[in-house]
Structure formats: C-alpha cells, structure tokens
C-alpha positions, -999 to +999 in steps of 0.1 A: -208+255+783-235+272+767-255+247+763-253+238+797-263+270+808-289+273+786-301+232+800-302+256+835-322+282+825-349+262+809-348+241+839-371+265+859-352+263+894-321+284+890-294+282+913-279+319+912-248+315+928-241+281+906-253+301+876-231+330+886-203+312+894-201+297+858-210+324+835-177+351+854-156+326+837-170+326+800-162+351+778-186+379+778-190+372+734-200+338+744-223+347+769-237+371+744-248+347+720-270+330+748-296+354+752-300+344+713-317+316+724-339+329+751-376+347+751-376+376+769-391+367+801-356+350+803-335+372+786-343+397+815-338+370+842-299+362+825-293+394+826-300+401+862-278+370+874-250+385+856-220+399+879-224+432+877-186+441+861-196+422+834-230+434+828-218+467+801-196+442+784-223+418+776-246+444+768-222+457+740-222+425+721-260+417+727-282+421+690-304+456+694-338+441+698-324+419+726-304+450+740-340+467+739-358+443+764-330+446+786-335+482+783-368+483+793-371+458+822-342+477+839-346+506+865-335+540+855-307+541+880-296+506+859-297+519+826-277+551+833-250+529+851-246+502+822-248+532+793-219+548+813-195+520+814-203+513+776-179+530+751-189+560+732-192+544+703-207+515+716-234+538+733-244+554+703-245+527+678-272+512+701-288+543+710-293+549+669-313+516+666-337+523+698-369+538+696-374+576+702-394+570+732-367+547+746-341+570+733-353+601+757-357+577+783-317+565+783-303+600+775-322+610+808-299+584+828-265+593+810-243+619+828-242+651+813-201+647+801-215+613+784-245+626+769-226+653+753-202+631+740-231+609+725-250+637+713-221+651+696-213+617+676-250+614+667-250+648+648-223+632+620-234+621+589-239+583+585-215+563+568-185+585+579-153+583+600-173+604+629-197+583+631-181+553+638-155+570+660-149+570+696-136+597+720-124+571+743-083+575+740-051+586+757-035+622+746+001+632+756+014+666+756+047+665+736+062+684+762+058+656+783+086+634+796+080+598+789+079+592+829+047+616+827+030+597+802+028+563+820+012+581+848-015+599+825-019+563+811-021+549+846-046+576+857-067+574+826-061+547+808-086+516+828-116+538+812-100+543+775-107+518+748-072+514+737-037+523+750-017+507+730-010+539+707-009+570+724-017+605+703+004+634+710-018+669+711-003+704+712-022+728+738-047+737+711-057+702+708-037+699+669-027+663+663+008+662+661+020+628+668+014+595+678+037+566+695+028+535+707+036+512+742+063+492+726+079+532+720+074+543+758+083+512+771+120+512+755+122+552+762+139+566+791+118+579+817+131+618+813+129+615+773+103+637+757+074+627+740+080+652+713+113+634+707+103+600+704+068+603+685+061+592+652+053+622+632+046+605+602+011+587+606-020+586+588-055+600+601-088+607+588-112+637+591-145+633+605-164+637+576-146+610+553-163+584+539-162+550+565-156+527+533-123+552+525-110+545+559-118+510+558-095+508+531-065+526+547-069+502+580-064+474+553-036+490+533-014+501+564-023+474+587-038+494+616-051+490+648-067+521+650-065+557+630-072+589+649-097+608+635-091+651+631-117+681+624-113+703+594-084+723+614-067+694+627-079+692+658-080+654+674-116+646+681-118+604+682-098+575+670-112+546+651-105+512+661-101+476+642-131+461+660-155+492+644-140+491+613-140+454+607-181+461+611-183+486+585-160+459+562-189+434+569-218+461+562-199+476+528-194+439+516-230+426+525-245+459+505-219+452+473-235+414+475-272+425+476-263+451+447-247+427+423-275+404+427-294+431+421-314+434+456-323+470+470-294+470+499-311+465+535-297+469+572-320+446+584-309+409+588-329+385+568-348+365+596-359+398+609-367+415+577-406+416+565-415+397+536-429+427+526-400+448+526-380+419+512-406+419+482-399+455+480-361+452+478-364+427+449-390+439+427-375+472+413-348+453+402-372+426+391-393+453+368-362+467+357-347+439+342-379+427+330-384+456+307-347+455+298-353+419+284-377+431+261-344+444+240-340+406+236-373+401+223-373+427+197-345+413+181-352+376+177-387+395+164-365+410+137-350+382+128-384+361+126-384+353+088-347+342+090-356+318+118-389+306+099-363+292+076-342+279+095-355+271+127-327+248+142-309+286+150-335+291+174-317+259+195-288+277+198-299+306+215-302+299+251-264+286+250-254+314+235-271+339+254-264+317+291-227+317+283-221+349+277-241+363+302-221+341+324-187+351+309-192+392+320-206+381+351-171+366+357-152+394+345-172+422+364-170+405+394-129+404+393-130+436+382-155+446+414-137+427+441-100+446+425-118+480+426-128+472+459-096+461+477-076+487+457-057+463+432-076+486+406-077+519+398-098+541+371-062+543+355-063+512+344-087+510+322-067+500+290-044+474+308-078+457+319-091+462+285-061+446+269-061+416+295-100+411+291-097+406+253-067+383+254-086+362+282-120+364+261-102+353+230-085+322+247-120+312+265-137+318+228-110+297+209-110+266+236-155+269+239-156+270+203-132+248+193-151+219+216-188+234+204-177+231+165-173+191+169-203+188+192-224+212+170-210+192+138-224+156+148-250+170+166-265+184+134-257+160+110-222+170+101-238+205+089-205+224+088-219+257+084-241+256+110-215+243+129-192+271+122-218+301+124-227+291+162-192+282+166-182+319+155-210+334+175-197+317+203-165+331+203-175+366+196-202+368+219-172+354+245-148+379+238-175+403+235-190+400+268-152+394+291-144+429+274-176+447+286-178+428+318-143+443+325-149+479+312-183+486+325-173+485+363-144+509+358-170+534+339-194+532+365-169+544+390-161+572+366-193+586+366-197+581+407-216+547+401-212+521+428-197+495+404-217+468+421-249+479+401-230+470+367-225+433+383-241+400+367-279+411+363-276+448+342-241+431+327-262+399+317-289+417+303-264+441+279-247+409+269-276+385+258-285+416+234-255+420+220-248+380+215-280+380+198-270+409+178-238+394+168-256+352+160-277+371+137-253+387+122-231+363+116-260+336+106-273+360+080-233+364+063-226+324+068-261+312+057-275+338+041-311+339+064-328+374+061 
C-alpha cells in the first residue's frame, strides 16, 4: 500500500479524493513512514490530503525534521489545532527538538490550559520520570460509586491517553489508589471506589531517574505507572509506549559506550561527520595513550626477546585472546546489571563463577595450544609450555577482571558501560604481557 501511494504522489496528477479515500484506511504508523520518502515540497502536499481526524495522529509518529516542515508550511490557526489534539507528552517531546524561533511561534497557537501543561513538563530535568510523563489520565474520587466513575470516564475519557487503569485521588490531589476497567466492569454500580481499589501499587516521583522506572515497567509488567510530587500528589502517569522509547535510547547509549563512542541523540544518517569524528576520537586518544603501557613493557623485556625472538610470535595471540575473553565477561556482567539479574551484592558469587569459568576456558585453550605450539616449534616443550601457561593465566586473569570491573564501576557511580571491551581490553593486554614475561623468564630463564 505504501508503495502504491508513494507510485501516486510521484505521479504529479493526484487525485485527492482517490488519495484520501486510501490513506483513512492505513494505519496512521504506516502512513508515517511515507513522508520518509518524500522531499518537502511533497511532504507538505501529503499532509494537506490527509483527513483531518487523522492529521494529530500522524503528526505524533512523523521524525522531528519532517514534523518541522510541516510546522512551518501550516497556518497558525493549523498548528494550534493539531498541537492541541497531540498528547502532552507528545507535544513537548517535539516542541524540545524545534528551533527557538519555531518554538515561540507554536506556543503562540496552544491554548493557555495546554501551554501550561507543556510549559510545566518542559521545566523537569531531562532523563526523569517528569519528563517523559503525561498529564493526560482519568482520576476517581474514592468516594465515588463505581456508577459515577463510568460516567467521569465517559465524559473525559475520549481526550485521555489511557483508561484502562483509573487512579483514585483524595480532594487534595494525594494518590491513593488505582483500579483498572476489568475492576469497574465486574463491580456493582453503587460499590465505592474506595472499596474496590488496589491500594498496593507502585509509582514514581517526578524527579526519578527515566532508566529506574524503565526498570520497574519491566519488573512488574506495567502498562503505565502514575507518576507523584515530593508530597504525593498525582501529577502524570507514564505509559508503555514512552517508556519502551527511553529502553531504546538507554540501550543505544550503553552500545556507543562500550564501543567506546561519545553517546549521541542524533541518528547516524543525520549526524555530521564532524561531530561523528568528534564522538570517536577522545576515546581514540585515550586508548592510544593507554597502549603505550603495552609498549613499555615489551621495551623491558627487549634483551630477553633479543634472545629469544620466537616469544615475540606469541604475543598478538596472547594479548587478542585475552582481550577478547574480558570483553565477554564484562559484557554478561553489563547486560545482568542492566536488567537487574545483578546487583553490587554480588560481587564475590560473580567473582567465584568468573574464576571457575576462566579456569575451564584456560584448561581446554591451553590444552589444544600446547600440541599446536609443540609441533609448531619443533617439539620445543618448554616453549610450548611457557605460552601454554601464559595462556591460561592470562584467561583466567582477564574473565575475573572482566567480571569485577563492571560491578566496581557501579560502586563508584560509573556507568558500567565505560569499563566494556575497549578500557577492559586495554587493562588486559598489559597484564597478559606482564604475566608471558613472567612466566618466560621462570620457564626459560630470558632476562
């Protein structure tokens, strides 16, 4: 279907009604992801042939930049009527990526209710339940019957962004309560809604952290989590579709930190090469400089290897394995942190299980390295054995601080994904070289 729609707007002569007539029955995502594929002279022209009900919802799911040359081809009567059928938080999340200019402009066409609302959303700090609330719900008064209710919901419900759980407010706005449809529904009409609420139901304040929240969505399978001020008041509720975007935007910054990128909010396509030059270097310089460490100590070791310079052909294995090895550990350890299977508590069980792994990927590495390393260099068993025991060492060496350094970091208030494969790596190859030397100089006595 889109494709066909997309064959009709590149035709030139577009027949409005036929165009109309297909896109009211497409979903409004769907219709969404055509304007991807337009330039703006048509994005505007789409836009225009859209039925006007399902103009805000479109809007909502169109990218910012598109959302922007909507934005400026409309009339200001236009913008004021789609901002007001968007959602709070809808509003505001695309009002935070406009222009100032463009900004003043749509705040002029909001009505003064909305506007306030918006306003008041854009003053919390980013990253934190109030930002990514909405103040789009259904409140019951406990001393409501159940009868009551579905009226309220009948009279307000069409403009709220969910209704499926109801919260129950005291006069002074205190969040006592919450019950859902399925409750009402099997209630009898005179029953109180202070008698039938769930009293026992988790919330968040406005200032906690959007990741935190993220979490308790995931842990106690919600829908959506009202959100309270410092005094318990009920100010917003979170739903699954927000929070599954803040999932998406904690999980793409972990990535870009464990492969040591500076995090962006930019999608690549869109993102200057200069900016994306930026984002890597730091990282770049820093681990540069780091692998000088590495340097310094095959420089120490310079007369030994003079000697013996078949140790030098052992390196890179060495160091690319166990690198490898507490890149594999850390990121376990990362993803368990992250969904909660992990806590700073467990340090020693990790510890423990990390050294028992590391010894059994040692034992069955060096075990097939001794034989390869053995005809490989002329049956020279002690050669064989000293990379073989390197090898195993280094393995154990590098599961065990690939395992612990996460947990540490998150000690000391250190997103864990900064200890991932790059700074773990770079730790690692120093100490395997550390412990090959070592080990070389005891076995085959080099200096």
């Amino acid at each position: 279907m889109n494709n066909k729609i997309l064959s009709i707007i590149n035709a030139g002569s577009v027949d409005i009604s036929e165009l109309k007539a297909m896109l009211s029955g497409m979903n409004t995502v769907d219709i969404a992801e055509i304007f991807e594929d337009l330039d703006r002279e048509k994005i505007i022209q789409l836009f225009r042939v859209l039925p006007k009900p399902m103009a805000a919802d479109v809007f909502a799911y169109v990218d910012n930049d598109r959302q922007q040359i909507i934005i400026e081809a409309l009339a200001d009567t236009e913008i004021g009527d789609i901002i007001n059928k968007l959602f709070v938080d809808d509003a505001v999340d695309f009002i935070e990526e406009l222009p100032a200019n463009v900004v003043k402009r749509v705040l002029q066409n909001v009505p003064p209710e909305k506007r306030k609302l918006i306003n008041q959303l854009l003053q919390y700090p980013d990253d934190s339940a109030g930002s990514i609330m909405t103040t789009e719900y259904v409140d019951l008064r406990e001393d409501a019957t159940v009868r009551e209710a579905f009226d309220a919901i009948r009279n307000t419900g069409p403009n709220k962004e969910t209704i499926y759980t109801c919260y129950v407010i005291r006069r002074d706005r205190i969040l006592v309560g919450v019950v859902s449809a399925k409750t009402l529904m099997l209630a009898r009409p005179e029953d109180r809604i202070g008698d039938i609420m769930d009293t026992n139901f988790i919330f968040a304040y406005t200032t906690d952290d959007q990741e935190v929240t993220a979490d308790q969505f995931q842990k106690y399978d919600l829908l959506a989590m009202p959100v309270v001020d410092t005094e318990q008041r009920l100010v917003g509720i979170i739903t699954v579709d927000d929070i599954m975007e803040v999932i998406v935007e904690e999980s793409t910054e972990d990535i870009e930190k464990m492969a040591a990128l500076a995090p962006s909010d930019e999608p690549y396509l869109k993102t200057s090469i200069i900016r994306l030059a930026r984002n890597r270097m730091l990282w770049l310089l820093v681990l540069m400089l780091s692998a000088t460490i590495t340097g310094s100590i095959i420089s120490g070791f310079e007369k030994g290897l003079s000697v013996l310079p078949v140790l030098m052909a052992f390196i890179p294995m060495l160091m690319d394995t166990s690198g490898n090895a507490g890149s594999q550990a850390s990121t376990l350890i990362i993803r368990g942190m992250a969904v909660g299977e992990i806590s700073l508590n467990d340090v020693l069980r990790v510890l423990w299980k990390e050294i028992r792994v590391g010894a059994l990927c040692g034992l069955g590495l060096g075990l097939i390295n001794l034989v390869r390393v053995y005809l490989m260099s002329g049956q020279d068993f002690l050669l064989s054995l000293t990379v073989t025991l390197s090898l195993f060492c280094t393995i154990l060496m590098a599961k065990t601080v690939g395992g612990l350094l996460p947990i540490f970091a998150k000690r000391l208030k250190i997103d864990p994904a900064i200890m991932a494969a790059p700074l773990i790596t770079t730790i690692v190859d120093a100490a395997s070289l550390i412990i090959y030397f070592s080990i070389a100089k005891a076995i085959l006595g080099i200096v």
